[in-house]
Backbone as a ProteinNet text record, in pm:
[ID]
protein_1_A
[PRIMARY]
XXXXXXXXXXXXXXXXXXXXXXXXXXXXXXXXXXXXXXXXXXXXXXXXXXXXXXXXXXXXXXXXXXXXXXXXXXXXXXXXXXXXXXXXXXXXXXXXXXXXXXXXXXXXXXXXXXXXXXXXXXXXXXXXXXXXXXXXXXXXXXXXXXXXXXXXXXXXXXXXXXXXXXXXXXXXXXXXXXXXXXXXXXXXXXXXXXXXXXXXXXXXXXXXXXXXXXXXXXXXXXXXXXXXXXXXXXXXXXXXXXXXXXXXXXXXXXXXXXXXXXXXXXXXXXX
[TERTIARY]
8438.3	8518	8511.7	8602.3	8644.1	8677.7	8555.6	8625.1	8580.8	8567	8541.7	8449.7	8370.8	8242.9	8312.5	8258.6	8315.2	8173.5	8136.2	8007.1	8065.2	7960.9	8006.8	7923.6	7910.8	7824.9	7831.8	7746.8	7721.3	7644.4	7677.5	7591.1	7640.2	7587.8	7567.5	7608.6	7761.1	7809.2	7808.4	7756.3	7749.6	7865.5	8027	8062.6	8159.9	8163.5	8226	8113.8	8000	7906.7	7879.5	7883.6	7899.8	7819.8	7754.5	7790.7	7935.1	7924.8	8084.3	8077.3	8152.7	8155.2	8273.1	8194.9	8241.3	8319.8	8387.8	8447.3	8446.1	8405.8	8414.4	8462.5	8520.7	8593.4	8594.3	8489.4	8458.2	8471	8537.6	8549.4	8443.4	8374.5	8284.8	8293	8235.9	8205.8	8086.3	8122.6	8007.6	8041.9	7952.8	7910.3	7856.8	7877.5	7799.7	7713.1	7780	7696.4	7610.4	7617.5	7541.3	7411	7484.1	7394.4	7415.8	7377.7	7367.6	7322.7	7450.9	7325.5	7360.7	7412.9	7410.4	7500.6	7539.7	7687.5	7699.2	7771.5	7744.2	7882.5	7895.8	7996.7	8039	8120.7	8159.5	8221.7	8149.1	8182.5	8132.6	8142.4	8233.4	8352.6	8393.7	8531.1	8656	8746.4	8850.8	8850.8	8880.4	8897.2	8984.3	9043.1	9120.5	9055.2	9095.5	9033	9157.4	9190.2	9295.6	9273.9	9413.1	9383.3	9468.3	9440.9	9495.4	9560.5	9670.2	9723.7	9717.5	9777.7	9712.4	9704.9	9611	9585.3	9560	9504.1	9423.2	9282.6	9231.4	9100.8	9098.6	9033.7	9046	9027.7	8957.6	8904.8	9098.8	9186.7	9309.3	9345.5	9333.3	9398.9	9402.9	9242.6	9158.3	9208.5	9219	9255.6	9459.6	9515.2	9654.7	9712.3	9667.4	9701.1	9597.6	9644.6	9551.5	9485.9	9490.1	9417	9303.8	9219.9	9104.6	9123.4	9251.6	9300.8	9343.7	9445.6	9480.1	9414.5	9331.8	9188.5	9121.4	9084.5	9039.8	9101.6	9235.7	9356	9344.5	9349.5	9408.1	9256.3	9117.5	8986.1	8992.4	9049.2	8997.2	8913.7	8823.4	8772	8865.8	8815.6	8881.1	8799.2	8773.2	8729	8795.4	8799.1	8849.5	8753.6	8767.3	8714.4	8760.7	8670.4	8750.7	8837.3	8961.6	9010.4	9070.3	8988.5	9045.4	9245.6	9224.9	9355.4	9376.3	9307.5	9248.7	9371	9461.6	9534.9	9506.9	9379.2	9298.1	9239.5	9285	9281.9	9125.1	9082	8976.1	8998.4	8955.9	8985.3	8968.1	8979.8	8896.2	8923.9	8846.9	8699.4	8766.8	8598.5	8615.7	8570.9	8584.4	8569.6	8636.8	8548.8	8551.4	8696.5	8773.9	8837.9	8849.1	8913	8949.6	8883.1	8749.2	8643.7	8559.8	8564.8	8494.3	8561.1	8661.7	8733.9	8736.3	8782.7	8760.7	8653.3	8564.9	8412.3	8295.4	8280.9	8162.8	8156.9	8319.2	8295.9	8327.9	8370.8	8415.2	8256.2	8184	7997.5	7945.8	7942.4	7833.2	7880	7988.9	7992.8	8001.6	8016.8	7992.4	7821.7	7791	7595.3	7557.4	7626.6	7591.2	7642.2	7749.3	7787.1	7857.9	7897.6	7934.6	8066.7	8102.6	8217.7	8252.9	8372.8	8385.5	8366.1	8288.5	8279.5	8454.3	8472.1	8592.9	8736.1	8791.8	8943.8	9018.5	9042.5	9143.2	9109.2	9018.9	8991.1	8975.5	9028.2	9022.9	9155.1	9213.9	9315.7	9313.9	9399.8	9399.6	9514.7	9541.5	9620.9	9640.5	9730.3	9727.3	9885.9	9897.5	10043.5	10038.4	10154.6	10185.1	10116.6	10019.1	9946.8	9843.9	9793.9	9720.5	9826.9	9934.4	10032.2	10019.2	10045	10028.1	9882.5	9806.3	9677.1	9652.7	9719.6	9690	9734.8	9881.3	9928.7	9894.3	9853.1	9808.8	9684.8	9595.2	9491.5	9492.8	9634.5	9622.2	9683.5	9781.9	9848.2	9735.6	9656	9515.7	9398.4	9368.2	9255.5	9325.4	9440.3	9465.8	9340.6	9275.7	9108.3	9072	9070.4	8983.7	9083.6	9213.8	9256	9365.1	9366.8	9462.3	9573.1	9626.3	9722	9727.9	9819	9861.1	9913.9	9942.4	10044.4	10061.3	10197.6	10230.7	10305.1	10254.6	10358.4	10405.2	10554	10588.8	10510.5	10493	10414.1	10481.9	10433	10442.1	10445.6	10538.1	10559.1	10581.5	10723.7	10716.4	10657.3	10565.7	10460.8	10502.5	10591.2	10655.2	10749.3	10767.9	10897.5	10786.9	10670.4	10588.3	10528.7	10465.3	10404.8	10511.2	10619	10674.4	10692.6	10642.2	10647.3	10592.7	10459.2	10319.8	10268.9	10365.6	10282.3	10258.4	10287.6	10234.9	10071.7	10046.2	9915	9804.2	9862.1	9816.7	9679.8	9606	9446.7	9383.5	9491.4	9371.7	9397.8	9510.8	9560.3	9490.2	9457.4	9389.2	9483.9	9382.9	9452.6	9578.1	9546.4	9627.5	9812.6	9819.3	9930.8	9986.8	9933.8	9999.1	10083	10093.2	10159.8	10332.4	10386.9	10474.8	10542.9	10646.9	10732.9	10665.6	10470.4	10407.2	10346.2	10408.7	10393.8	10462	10600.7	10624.5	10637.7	10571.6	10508.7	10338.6	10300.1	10142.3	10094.3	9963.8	9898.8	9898	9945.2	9957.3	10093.6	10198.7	10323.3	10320.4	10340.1	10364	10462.2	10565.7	10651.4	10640.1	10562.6	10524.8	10411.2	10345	10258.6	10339.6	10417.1	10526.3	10527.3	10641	10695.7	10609.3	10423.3	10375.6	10305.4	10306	10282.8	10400.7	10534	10643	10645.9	10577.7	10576.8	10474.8	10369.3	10226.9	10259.2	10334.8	10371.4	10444.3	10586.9	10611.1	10596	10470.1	10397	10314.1	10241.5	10150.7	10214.1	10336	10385.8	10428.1	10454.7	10493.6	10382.8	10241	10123.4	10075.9	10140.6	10077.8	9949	9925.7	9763.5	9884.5	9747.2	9791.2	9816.3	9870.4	9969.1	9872.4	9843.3	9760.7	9819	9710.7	9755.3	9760	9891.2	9862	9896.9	9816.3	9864.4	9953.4	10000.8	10090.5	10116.2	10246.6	10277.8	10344.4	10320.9	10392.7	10439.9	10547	10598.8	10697.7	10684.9	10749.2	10792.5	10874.9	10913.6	11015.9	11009.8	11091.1	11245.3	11342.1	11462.2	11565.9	11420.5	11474.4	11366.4	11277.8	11165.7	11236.7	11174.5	11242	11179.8	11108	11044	11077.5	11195.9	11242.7	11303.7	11378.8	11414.3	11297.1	11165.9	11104.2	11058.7	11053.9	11031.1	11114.2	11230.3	11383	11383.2	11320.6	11351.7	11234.4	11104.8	10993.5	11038.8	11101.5	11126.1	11254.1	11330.5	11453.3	11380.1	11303	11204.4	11093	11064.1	10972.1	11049.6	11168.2	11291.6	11230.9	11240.5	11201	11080.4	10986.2	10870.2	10787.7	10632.3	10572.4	10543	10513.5	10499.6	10566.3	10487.7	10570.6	10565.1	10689.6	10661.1	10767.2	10734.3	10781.6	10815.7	10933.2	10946.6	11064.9	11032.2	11053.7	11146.9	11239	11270.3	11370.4	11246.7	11273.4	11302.7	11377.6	11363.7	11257.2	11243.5	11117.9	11121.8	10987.4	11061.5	10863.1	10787.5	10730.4	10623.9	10564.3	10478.5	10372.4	10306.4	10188.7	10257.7	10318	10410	10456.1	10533.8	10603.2	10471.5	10394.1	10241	10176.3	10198.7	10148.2	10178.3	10322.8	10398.2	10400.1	10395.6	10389.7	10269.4	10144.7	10037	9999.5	10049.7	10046	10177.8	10235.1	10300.9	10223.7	10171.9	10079.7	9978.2	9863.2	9802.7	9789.5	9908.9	9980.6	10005.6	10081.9	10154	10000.7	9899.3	9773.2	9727.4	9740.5	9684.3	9798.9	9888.8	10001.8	9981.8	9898.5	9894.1	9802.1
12485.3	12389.6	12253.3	12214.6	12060.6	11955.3	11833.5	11710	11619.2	11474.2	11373.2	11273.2	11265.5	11171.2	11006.5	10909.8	10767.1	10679.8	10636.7	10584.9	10435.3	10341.5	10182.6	10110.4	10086.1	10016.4	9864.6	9794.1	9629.5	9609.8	9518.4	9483.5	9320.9	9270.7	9135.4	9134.2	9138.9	9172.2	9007	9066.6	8934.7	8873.3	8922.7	8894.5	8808.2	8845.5	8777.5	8638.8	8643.3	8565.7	8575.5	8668.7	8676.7	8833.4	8845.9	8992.4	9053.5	9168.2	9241.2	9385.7	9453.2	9543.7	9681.8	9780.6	9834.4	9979.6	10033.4	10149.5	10291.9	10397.1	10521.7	10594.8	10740.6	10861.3	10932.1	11038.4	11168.9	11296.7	11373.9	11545.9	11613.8	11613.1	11667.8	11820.8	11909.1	12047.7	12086	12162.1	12215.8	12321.7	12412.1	12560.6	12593.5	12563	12564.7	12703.5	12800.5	12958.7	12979.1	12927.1	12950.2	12836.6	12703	12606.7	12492.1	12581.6	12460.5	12326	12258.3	12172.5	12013.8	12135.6	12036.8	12060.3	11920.5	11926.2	11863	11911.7	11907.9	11823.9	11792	11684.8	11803.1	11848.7	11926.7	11826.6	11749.1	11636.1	11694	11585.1	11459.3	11494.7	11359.7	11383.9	11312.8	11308.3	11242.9	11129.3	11012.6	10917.7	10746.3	10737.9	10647.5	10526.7	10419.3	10295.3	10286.3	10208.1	10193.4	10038	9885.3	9768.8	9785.3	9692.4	9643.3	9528.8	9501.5	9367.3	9275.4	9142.9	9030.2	8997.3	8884.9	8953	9063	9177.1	9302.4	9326.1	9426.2	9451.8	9652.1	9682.6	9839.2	9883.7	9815.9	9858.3	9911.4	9829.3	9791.3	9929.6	9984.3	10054.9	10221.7	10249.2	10341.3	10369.6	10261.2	10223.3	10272.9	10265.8	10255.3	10353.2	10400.8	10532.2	10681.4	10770.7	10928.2	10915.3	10771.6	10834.4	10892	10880.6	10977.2	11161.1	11176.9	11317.3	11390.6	11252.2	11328	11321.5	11240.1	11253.5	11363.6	11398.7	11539.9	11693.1	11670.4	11778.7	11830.7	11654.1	11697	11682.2	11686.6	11667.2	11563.7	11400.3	11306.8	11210	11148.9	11024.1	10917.8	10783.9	10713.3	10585.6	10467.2	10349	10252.9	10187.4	10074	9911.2	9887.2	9739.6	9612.1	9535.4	9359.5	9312.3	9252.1	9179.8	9044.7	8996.3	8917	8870.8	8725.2	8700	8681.7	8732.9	8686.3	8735.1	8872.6	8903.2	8969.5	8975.9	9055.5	8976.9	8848.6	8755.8	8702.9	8669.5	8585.4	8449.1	8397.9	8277.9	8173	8076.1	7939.9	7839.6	7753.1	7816.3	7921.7	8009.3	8102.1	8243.6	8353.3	8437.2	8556.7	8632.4	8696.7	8878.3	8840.2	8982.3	9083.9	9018.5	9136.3	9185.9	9085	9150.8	9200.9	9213	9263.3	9418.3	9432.9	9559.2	9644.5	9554.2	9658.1	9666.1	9608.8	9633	9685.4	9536.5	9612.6	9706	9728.2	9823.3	9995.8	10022.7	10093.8	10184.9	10105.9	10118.7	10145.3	10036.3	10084.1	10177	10238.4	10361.3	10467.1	10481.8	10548	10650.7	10486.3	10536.8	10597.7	10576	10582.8	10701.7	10751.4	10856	10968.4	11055.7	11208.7	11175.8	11101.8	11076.5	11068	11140.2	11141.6	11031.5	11031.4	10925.3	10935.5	11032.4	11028.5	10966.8	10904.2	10791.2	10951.2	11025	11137.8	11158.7	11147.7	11130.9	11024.4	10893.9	10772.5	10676.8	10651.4	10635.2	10481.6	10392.7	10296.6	10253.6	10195.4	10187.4	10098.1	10037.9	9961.2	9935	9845.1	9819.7	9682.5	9641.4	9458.7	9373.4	9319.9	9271.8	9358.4	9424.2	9585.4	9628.2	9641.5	9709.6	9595.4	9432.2	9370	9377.2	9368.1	9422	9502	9622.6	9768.5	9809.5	9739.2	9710.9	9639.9	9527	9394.1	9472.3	9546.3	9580.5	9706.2	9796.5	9877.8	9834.3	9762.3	9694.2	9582	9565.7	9504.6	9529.8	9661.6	9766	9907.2	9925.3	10044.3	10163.8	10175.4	10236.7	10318.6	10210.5	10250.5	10363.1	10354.4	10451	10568.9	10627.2	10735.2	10745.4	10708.9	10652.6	10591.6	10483.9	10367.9	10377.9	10362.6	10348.2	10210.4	10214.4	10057.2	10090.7	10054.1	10093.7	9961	9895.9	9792.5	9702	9685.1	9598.2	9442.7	9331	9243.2	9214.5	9234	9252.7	9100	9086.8	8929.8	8840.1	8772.2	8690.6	8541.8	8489.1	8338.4	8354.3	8505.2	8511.1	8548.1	8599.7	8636.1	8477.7	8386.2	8271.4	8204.6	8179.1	8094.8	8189.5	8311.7	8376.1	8366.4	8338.9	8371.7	8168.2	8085.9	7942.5	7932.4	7965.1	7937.7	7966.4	8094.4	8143.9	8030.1	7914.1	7841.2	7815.8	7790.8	7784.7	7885.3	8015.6	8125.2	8170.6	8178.9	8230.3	8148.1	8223.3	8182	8031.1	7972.2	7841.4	7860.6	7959.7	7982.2	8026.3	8060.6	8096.3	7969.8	7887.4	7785.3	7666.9	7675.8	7618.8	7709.5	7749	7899	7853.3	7771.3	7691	7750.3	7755.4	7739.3	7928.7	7963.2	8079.7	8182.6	8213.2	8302.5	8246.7	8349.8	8356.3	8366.1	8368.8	8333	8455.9	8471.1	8618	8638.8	8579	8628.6	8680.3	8665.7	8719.9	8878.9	8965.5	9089.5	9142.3	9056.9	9086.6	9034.5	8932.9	8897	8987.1	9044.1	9150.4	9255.1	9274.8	9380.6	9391.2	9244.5	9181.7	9162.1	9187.9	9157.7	9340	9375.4	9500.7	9613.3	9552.1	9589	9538.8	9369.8	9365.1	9408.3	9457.7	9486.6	9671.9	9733.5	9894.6	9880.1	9758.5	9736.7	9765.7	9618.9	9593.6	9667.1	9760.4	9858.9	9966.6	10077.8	10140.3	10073.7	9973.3	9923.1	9934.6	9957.6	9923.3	10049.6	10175.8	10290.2	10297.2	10220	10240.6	10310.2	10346	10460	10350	10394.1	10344.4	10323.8	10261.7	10216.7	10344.1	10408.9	10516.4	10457.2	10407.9	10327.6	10507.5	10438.2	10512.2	10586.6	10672.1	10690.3	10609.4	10616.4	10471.1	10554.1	10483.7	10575.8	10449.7	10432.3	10329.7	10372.8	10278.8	10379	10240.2	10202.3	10121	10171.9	10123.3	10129.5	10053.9	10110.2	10120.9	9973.2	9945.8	9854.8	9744.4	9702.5	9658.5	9517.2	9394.5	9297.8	9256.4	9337.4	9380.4	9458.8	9536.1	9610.4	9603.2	9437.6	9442	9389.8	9367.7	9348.2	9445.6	9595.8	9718.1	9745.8	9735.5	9780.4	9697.5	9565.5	9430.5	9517.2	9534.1	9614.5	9697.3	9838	9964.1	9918.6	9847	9782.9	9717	9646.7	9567	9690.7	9787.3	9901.8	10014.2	10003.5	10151.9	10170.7	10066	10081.8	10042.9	10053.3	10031.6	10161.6	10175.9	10257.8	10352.5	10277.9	10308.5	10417	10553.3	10647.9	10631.8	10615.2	10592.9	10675.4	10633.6	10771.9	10662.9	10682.3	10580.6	10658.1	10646.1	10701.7	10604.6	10576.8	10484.6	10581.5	10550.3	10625.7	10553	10614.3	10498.2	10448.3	10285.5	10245.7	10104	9997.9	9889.7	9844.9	9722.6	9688.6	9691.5	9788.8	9849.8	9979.9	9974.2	10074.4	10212.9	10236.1	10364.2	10418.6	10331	10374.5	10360.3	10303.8	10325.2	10469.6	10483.6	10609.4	10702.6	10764.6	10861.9	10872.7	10711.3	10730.8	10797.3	10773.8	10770.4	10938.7	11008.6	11123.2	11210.1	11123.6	11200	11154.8	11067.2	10992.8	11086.2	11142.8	11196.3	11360.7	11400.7	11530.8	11512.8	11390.5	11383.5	11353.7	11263.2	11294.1	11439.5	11479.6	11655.5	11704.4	11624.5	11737.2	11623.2	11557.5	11449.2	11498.2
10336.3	10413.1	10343.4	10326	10248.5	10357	10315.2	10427.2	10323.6	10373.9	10327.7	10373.7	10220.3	10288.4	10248.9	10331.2	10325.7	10273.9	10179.6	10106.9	10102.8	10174.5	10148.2	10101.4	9983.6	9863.7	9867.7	9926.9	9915.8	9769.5	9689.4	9571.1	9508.9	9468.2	9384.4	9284.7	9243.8	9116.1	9040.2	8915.8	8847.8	8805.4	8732	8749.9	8844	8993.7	9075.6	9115.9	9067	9099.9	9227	9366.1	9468.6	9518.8	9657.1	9705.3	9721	9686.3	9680.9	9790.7	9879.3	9883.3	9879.6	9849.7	9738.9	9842.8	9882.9	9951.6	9840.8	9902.6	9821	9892.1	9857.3	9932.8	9822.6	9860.4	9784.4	9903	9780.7	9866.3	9877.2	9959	10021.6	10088.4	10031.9	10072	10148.7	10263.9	10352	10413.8	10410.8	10415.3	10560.1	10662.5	10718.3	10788	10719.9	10760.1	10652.7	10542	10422.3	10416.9	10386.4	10399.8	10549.1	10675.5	10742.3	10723.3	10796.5	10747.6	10646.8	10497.9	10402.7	10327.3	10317.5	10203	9999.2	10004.7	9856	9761.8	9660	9641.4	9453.1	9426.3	9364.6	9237.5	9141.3	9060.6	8967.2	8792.4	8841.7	8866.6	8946.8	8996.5	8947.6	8926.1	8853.3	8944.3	8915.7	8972.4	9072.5	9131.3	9139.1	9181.3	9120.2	9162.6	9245.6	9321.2	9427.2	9438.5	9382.2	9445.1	9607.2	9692.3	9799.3	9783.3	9878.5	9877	9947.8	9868.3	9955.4	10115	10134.2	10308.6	10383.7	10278.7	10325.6	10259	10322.9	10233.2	10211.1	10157	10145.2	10289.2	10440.8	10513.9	10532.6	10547.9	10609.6	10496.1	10438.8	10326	10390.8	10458.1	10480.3	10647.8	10717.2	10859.7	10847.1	10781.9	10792.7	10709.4	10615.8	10556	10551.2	10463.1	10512.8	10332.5	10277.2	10156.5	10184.9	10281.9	10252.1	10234.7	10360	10299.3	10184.6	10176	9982.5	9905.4	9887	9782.8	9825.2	9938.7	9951.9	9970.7	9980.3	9952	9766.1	9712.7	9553.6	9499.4	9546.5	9474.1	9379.6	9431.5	9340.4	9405.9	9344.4	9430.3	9410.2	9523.8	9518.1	9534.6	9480.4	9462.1	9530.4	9631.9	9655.1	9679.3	9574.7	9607.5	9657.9	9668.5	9770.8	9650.3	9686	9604.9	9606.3	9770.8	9827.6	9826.2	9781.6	9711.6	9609.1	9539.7	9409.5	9307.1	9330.7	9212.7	9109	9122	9011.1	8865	8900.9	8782.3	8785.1	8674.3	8679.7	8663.2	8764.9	8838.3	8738.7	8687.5	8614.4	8715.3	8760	8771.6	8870.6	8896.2	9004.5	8976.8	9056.9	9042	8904.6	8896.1	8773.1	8801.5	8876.9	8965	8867.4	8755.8	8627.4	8574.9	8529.2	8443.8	8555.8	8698.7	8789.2	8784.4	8776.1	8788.4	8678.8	8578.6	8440.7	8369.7	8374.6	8346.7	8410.2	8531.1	8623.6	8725	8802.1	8913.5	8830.8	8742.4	8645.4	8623.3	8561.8	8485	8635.6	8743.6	8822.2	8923	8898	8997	8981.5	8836.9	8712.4	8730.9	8748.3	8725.8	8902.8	8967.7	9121.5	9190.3	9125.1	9204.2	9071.3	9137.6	9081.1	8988.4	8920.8	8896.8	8696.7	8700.2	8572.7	8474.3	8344.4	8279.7	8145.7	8178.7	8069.8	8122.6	7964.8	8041.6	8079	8063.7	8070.2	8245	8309.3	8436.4	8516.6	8495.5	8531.1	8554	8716	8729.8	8812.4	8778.4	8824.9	8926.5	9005.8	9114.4	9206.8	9262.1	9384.5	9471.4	9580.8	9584.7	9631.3	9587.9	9641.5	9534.2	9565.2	9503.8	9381.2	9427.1	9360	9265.9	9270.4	9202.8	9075	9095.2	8992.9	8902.3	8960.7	8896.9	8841.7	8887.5	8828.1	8684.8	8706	8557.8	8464.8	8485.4	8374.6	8367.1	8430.7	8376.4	8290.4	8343.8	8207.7	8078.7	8099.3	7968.6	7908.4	7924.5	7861.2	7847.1	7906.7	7886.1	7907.6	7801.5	7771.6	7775.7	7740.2	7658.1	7792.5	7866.2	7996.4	8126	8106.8	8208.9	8157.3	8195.3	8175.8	8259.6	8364.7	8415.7	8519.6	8554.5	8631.3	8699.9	8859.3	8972.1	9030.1	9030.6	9125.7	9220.9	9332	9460.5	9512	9489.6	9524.2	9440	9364.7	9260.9	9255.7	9315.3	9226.9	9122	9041.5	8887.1	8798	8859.5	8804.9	8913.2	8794.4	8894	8926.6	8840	8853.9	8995.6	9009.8	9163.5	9264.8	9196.8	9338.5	9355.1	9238.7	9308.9	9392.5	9403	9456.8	9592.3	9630.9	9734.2	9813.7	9714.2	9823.8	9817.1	9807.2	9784.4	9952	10034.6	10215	10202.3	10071.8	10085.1	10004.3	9951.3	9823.7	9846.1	9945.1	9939.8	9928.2	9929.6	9902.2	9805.7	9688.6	9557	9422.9	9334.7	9212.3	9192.3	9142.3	9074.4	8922.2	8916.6	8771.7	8821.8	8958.2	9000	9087.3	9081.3	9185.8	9120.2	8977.1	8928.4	8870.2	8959.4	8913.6	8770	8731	8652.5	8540.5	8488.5	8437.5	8368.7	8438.3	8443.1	8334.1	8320.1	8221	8040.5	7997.4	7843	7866.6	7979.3	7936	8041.3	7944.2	7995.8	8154.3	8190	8363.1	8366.7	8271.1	8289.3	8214.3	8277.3	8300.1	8197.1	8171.7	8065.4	7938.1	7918.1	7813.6	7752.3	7848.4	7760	7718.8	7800.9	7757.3	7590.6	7607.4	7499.8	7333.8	7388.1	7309.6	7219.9	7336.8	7319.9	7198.8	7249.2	7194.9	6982.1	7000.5	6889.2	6801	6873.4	6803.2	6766.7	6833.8	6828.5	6650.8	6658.6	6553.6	6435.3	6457.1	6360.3	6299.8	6382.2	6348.1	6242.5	6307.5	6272.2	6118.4	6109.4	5949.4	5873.9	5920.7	5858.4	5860.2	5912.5	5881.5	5995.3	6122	6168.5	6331	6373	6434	6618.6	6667.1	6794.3	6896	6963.4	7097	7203.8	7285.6	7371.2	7498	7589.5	7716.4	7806.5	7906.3	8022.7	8002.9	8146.7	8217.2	8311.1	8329.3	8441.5	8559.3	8677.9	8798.4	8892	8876	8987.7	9077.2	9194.9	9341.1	9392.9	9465.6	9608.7	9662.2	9784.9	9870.2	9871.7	9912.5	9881.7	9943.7	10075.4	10152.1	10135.3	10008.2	9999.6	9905.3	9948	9874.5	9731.4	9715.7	9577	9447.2	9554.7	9454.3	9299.5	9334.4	9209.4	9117.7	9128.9	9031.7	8969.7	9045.6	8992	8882.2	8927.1	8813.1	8693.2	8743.2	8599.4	8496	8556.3	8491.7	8430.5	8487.5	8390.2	8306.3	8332.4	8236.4	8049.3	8098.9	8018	7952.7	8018.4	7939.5	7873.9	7935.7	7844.9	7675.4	7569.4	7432	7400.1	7510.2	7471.6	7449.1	7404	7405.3	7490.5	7643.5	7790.1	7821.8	7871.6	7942.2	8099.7	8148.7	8274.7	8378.4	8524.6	8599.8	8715.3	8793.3	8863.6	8987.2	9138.1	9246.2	9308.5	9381	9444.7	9588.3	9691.5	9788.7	9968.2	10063.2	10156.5	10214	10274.8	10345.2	10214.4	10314	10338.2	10281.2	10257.2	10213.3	10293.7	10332.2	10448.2	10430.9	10545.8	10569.4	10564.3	10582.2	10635.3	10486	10433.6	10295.9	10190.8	10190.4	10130.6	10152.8	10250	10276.5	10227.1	10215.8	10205.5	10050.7	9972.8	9847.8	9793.4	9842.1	9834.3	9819.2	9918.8	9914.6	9798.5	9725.7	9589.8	9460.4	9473.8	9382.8	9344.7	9432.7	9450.8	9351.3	9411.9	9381.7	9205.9	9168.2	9076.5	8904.3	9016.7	8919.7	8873.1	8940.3	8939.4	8798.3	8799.3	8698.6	8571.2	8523.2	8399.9	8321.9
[MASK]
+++++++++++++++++++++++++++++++++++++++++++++++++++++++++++++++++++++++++++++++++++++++++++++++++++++++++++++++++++++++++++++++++++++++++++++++++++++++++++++++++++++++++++++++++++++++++++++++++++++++++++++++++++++++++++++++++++++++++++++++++++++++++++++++++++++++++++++++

């Protein structure tokens, strides 16, 4: 019998300079005519880090959708950490979000629980806000994942700061200047753009091609996000990036999170 255990990890991550806590969901097996009693965790397990978006926390992620089911339907774990409003950026000053995500929560959960150490089993993810994260962190730590999902992704970030400026005391300082924003490593398309010329360049030089992800992007049909999804895959067509992209009905919400969530799931299993 297959269910799901829920593990909630408090720790002092050095990068964020702060206590952090940490959400897990592993498929959990129990026997109970064989081994009353006691359950057993059938790892390592392939993995999803999962971001949340702004003005939520993973509790809100866990509370409003069935990821704990589909992680235990399709046997992957799933990671969700705090990301406050942070964006995933490392703050100057401020908190460390990126190098908290792609370094330290990556290693110490690694060492803590049943979970695959290989990138071919290591999936990164989020929506809204998470969705922007998920990407800038694989398009800059290619190495570390094997494929990427954005559900409703804040993509272009100069149209999301001027979105979210009501939120301005709680958003990284690096986004509150929007104007200031595209060409520089917080713009999404400029890594694109940079990525595009480094594939180039390489290929002229005979060295062998950077392996990014798989990319999986989804929104909703009635989501006012959408067109930053489309400007994204428009802008990735001649790039290296293989990507996979859904656009189904439902609107910038718990509900259409959900439903994506459970093709997401499915669609890891076939990569």
């Amino acid at each position: 019998m297959y269910t799901m255990t829920h593990i909630t990890i408090h720790v002092q991550s050095y990068c964020l300079g702060k206590p952090t806590t940490i959400h897990v969901i592993l498929p959990t097996i129990m026997n109970p005519i064989e081994n009353p009693g006691r359950i057993s965790f059938k790892g390592p397990f392939r993995t999803l880090y999962f971001l949340h978006g702004a003005q939520d926390d993973p509790e809100d992620v866990m509370a409003r959708t069935r990821i704990g089911d589909y992680a235990m339907e399709n046997n992957i774990a799933v990671v969700l950490p705090e990301g406050n409003n942070a964006f995933y950026l490392d703050q100057v000053p401020g908190f460390g979000y990126e190098s908290f995500i792609t370094d330290e929560l990556i290693e110490a959960t690694r060492e803590l629980l049943p979970l695959s150490p290989k990138r071919e089993d290591t999936f990164i993810g989020g929506y809204s806000m998470g969705g922007y994260g998920a990407v800038r962190a694989s398009l800059l730590h290619p190495e570390k994942f094997a494929a990427c999902i954005s559900l409703s992704g804040a993509l272009e970030i100069k149209r999301t700061a001027y979105f979210v400026r009501a939120l301005t005391p709680l958003i990284p300082e690096q986004l509150r200047e929007p104007k200031a924003l595209p060409g520089s490593e917080y713009d999404l398309f400029h890594l694109l753009r940079g990525i595009k010329a480094s594939e180039d360049a390489g290929s002229s030089e005979n060295e062998k091609p950077v392996s990014y992800p798989s990319f999986y992007f989804a929104c909703g049909s009635d989501d006012p996000f959408i067109s930053q999804t489309k400007a994204f895959l428009e802008a990735a067509a001649d790039s290296p990036l293989r990507t996979e992209c859904h656009f189904t009905p439902g609107g910038h919400d718990f509900p259409y999170w959900d439903a994506a969530l459970s093709e997401v799931m499915q669609w890891l299993n076939t990569i």
